[in-house]
Every structure is written in C-alpha cells, then in structure tokens.
C-alpha positions as CSV (number, residue, x, y, z in Angstrom):
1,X,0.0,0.0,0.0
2,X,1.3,3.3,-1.0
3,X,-0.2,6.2,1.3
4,X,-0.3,10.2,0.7
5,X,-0.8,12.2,3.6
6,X,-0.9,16.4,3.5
7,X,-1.3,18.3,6.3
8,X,-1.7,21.9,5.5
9,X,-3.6,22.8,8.3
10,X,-1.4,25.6,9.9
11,X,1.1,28.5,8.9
12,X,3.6,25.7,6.8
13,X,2.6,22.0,5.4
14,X,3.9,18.3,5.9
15,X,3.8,15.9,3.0
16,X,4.6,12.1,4.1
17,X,4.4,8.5,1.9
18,X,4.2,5.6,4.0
19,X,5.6,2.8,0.9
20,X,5.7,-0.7,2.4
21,X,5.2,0.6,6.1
22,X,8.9,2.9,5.4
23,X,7.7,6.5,6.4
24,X,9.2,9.2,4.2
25,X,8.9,13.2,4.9
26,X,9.1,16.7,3.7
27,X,8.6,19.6,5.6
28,X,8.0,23.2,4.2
29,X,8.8,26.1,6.6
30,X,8.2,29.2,4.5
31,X,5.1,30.1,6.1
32,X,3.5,30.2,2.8
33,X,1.3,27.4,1.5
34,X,0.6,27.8,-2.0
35,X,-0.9,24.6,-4.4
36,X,2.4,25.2,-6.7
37,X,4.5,24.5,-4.1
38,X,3.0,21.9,-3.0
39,X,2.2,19.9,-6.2
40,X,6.1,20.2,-6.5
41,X,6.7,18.4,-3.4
42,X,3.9,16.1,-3.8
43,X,5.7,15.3,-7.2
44,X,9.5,15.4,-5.7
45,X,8.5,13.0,-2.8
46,X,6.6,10.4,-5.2
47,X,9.5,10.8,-7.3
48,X,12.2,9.8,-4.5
49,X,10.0,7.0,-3.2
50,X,10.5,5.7,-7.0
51,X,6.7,5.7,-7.1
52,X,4.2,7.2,-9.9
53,X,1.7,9.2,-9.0
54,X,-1.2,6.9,-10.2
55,X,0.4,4.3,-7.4
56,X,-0.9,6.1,-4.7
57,X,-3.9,4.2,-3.5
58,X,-4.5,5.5,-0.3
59,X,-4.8,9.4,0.9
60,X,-4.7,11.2,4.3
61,X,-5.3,14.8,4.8
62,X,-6.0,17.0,7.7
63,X,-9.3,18.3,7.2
64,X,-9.5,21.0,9.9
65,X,-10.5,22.9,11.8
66,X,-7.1,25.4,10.6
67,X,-5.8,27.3,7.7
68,X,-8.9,28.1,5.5
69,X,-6.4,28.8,2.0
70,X,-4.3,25.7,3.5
71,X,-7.1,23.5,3.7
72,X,-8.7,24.3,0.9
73,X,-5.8,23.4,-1.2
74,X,-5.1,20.1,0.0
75,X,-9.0,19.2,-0.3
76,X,-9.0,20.2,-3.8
77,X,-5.4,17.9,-4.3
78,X,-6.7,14.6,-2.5
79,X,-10.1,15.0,-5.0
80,X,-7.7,15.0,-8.1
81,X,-5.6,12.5,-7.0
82,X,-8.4,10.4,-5.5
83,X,-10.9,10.4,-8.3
84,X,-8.1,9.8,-11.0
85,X,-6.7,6.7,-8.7
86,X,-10.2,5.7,-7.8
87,X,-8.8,5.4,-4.2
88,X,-10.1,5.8,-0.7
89,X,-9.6,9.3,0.7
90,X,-9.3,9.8,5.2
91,X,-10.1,13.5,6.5
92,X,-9.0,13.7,10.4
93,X,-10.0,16.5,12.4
94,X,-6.9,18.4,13.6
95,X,-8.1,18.2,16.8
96,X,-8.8,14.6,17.1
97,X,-5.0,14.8,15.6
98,X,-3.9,17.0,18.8
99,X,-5.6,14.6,20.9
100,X,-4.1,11.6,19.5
101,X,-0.4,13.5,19.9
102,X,-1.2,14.0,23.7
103,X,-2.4,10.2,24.3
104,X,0.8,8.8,22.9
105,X,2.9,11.3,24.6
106,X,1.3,11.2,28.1
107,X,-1.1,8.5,28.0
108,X,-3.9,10.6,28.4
109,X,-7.3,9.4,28.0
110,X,-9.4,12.6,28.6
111,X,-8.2,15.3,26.9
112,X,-9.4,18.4,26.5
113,X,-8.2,20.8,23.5
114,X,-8.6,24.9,23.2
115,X,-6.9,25.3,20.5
116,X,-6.3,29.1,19.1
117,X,-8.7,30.2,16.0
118,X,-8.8,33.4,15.5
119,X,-8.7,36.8,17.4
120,X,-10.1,35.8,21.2
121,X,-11.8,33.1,19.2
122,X,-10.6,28.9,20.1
123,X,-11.3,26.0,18.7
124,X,-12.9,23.6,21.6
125,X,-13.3,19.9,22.1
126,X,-13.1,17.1,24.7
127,X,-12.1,13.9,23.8
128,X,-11.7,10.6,24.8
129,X,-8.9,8.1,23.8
130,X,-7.7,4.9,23.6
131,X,-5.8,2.1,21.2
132,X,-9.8,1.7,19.6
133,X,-11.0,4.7,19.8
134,X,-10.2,9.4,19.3
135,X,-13.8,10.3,20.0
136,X,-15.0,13.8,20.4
137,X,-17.3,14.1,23.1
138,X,-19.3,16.5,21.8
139,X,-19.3,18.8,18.2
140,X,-16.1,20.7,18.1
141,X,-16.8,24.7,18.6
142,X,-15.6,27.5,17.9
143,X,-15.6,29.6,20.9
144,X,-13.9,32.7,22.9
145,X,-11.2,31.6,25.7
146,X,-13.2,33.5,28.2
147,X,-15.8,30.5,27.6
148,X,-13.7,27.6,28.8
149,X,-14.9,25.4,31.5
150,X,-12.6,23.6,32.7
151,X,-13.0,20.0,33.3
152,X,-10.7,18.5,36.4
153,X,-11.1,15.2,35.2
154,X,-10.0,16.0,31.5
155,X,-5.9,16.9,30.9
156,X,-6.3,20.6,29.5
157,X,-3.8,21.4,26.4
158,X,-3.9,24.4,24.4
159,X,-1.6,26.3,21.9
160,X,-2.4,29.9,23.2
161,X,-1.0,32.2,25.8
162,X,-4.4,33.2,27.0
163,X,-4.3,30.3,29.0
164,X,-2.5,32.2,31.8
165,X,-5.4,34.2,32.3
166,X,-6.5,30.9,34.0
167,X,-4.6,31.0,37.8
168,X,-3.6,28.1,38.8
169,X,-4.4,25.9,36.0
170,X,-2.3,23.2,35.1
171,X,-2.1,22.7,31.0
172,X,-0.3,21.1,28.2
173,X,1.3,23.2,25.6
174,X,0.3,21.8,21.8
175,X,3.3,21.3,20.5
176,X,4.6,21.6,16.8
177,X,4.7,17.5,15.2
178,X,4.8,16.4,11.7
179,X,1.5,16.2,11.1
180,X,1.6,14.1,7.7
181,X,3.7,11.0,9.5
182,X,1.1,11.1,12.6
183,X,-1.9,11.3,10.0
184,X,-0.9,8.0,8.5
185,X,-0.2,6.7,12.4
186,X,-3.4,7.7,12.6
187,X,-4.9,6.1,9.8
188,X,-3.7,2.8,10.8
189,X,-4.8,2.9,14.6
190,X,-8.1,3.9,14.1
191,X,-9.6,4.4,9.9
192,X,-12.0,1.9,8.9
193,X,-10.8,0.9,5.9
194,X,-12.7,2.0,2.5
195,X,-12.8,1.0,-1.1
196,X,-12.3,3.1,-4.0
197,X,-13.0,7.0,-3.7
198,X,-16.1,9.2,-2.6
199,X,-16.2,12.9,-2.8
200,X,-17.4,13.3,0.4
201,X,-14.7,12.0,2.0
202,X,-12.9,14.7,0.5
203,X,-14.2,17.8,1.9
204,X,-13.2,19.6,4.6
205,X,-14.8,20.6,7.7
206,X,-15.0,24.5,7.3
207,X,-17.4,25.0,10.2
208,X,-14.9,27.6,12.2
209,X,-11.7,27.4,10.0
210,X,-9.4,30.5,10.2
211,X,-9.3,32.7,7.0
C-alpha cells in the first residue's frame, strides 16, 4: 500500500508516503502554503519513493478545523488524486489529531483541546482516547477563551498564551509535530478501511476554520 498524507492545516505543510510501512517526509517552513509549491513536493516525494503518481492508493489529509487557504488546497489535491486513482480518501480533524499527539505522549485518556482560531476566538473539544477509539465528546466549537470550562477530570492542552489568564491551571502546551507522519499513524490505529474514492470524504470541515 502506498499512502499520501498532507497536512496543511497551519502557517507551513507536511507531506509524508508511507511505501511498504517505510515513512518518508518533507517539511516546508516558508510560512507560505501555496498549491504550486505543493504539487512540487507532492511530485518530488513520489518521485524519490521511486513511485508514480497513479500508485498512490491511499490518501490522508487534515481536514481541519485550521488554515482556511491551507485546507482548501489540500481538499481540492486529495479529490484530483483520489478520483483519478479511484482510491479511498481519510479527512482527520486536527483536533482529534492534537488529541491523539497528547495520548501517545502522556497517556492521556481525557483530553481536553482549546486550540487558538482566530482573534479571542478557540477551537474547543473534549475527547476521549484509547488504542480503539479518538472520540470527540461533543461537536467541536468555535468559541472565545473567556468561555472555557474547565473539566478537572480531563488533561487541558492548548496552543495559546491566554491560558495564563486561568490561575492556577495546570495545562499542556500543543506542541509543533509532523503532522503528515502522525496522519498516517493515525490512519492505521483507528480508519475503517474504505474501497475506491467518494467525494465526500474529500471535503473539509470548514465549520470555524481560520481565514
């Protein structure tokens, strides 16, 4: 199995193949994601995997909540590539992605995520996980910081300094990970595996996204 994953979600992008369970990676750090750039990579990786690009039959992509342009362009690239491949496409939430990050670094099984949107604006979800299951508790919102409840039984993470506002409270910082090689760990601990492609599977979650 030869697998794609893009994550384009924040201010830079991750492209990874996973070719025979060997994990290979690129990182872009210009700050700017652009679909030239990245159809260059896309092409440059395939190329040094000595694959084609009609042998990838499997894609990953972060579907947001995150970079509205950034997301946007990796949607439109996993419908290209999946309807001319006919394969399956995966969108993960970035936040069930955060979550799943936290889990295998701590062990955490309740987790709860404010992660920073836009302005005084978060992105907010609890979540429960283990080696079955990243489940969201309850619909990721978009909501302002002043709006957190805290839950004491949950392990609090976020990515914004607001958080000191809170006294006292005890967090996790969101640290930066290559989110294309955790997609595909991803993939494999938890996708329900699909046959050929459907558009839906495709879109991205643009309920809240950053612009």
């Amino acid at each position: 199995m030869n697998i794609l994953s893009i994550d384009t979600s924040g201010n830079n992008y991750s492209l990874s193949i996973s070719k025979e369970n060997d994990i290979t990676s690129f990182q872009d750090k210009s700050d700017n994601v652009s679909s030239e750039s990245i159809l260059v990579e896309i092409d440059n990786i395939v190329s040094k995997c000595s694959l084609s690009p009609n042998q990838i039959n499997t894609l990953v992509y972060n579907n947001g909540p995150g970079s509205f342009t950034g997301i946007r362009v990796s949607s439109a690239i996993v419908q290209a590539i999946g309807f001319s491949n006919d394969c399956p496409v995966y969108g993960i939430n970035a936040l069930n992605l955060d979550a799943y990050y936290l889990y295998k670094k701590h062990n955490a099984q309740k987790i709860q995520i404010a992660k920073k949107a836009f302005g005084d604006q978060i992105f907010h979800g609890l979540f429960l996980v283990n080696d079955k299951d990243c489940l969201a508790q309850e619909p990721i919102k978009t909501i302002t910081f002043s709006d957190i409840k805290v839950q004491s039984d949950y392990m609090l993470a976020t990515n914004s300094k607001d958080i000191e506002s809170f006294n006292d409270t005890k967090y996790e910082s969101i640290e930066k990970y290559i989110g294309s090689e955790l997609l595909i760990e991803y993939y494999t601990q938890y996708c329900e595996k699909k046959q050929g492609f459907d558009y839906k599977d495709a879109l991205p979650s643009y309920a809240g996204h950053t612009i």
